[in-house]
C-alpha positions as CSV (number, residue, x, y, z in Angstrom):
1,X,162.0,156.8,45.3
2,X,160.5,159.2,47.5
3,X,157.2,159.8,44.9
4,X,157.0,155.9,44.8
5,X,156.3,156.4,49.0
6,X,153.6,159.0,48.6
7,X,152.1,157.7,45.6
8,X,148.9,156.5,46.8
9,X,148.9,159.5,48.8
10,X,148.9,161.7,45.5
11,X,146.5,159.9,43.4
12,X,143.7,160.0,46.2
13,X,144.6,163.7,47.0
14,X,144.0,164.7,43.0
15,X,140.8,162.5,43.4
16,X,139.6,164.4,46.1
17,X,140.5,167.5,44.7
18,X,138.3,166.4,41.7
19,X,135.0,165.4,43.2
20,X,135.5,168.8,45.6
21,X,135.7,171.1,42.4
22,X,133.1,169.3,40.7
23,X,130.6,169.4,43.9
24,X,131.4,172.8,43.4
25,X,130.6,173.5,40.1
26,X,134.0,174.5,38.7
27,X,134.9,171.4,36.8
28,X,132.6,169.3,34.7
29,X,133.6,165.2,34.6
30,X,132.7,162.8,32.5
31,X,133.8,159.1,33.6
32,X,132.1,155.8,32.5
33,X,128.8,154.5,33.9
34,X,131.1,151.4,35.3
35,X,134.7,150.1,35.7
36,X,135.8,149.4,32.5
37,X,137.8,146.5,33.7
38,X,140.5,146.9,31.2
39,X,144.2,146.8,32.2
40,X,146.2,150.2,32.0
41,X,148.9,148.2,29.4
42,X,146.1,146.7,27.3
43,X,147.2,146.5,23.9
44,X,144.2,144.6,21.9
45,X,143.0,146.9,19.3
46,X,139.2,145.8,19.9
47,X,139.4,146.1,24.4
48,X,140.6,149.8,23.0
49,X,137.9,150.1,20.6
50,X,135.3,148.9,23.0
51,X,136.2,151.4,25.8
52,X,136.7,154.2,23.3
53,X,133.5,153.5,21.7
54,X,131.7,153.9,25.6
55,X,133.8,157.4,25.9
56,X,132.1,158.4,23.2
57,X,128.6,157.3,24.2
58,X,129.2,159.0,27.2
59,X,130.0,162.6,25.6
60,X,127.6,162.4,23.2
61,X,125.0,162.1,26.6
62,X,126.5,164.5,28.0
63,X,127.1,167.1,25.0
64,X,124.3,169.4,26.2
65,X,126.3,169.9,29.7
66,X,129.9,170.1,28.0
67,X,128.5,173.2,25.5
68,X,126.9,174.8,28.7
69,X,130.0,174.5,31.1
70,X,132.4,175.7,28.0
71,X,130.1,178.5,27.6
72,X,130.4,179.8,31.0
């Protein structure tokens, strides 16, 4: 019960963690353009397909910065 209280808490301290390392240079993110606006128990194989297919769009734009941060 006690991680149920400090939940929120958690999940905005690992966001801000996040955007501070990335600022930083030390951690490269990739997140969709928008909300996806998909539910976290969705279940419909094409509402999967469709947000997997704009993951993918989204590494392949951002391929050249992936090699280069795995490179360093």
């Amino acid at each position: 019960m006690k991680k149920l209280k400090t939940r929120a808490k958690d999940y905005n301290d690992v966001l801000n963690y996040i955007r501070k390392r990335e600022v930083q240079g030390k951690m490269l993110v990739i997140r969709p353009p928008y909300p996806l606006e998909i539910g976290t128990m969705e279940k419909d194989p094409q509402e999967l397909r469709r947000v997997y297919q704009i993951g993918v769009k989204e590494a392949r734009k951002n391929l050249q910065a992936i090699k280069t941060y795995l490179s360093e």
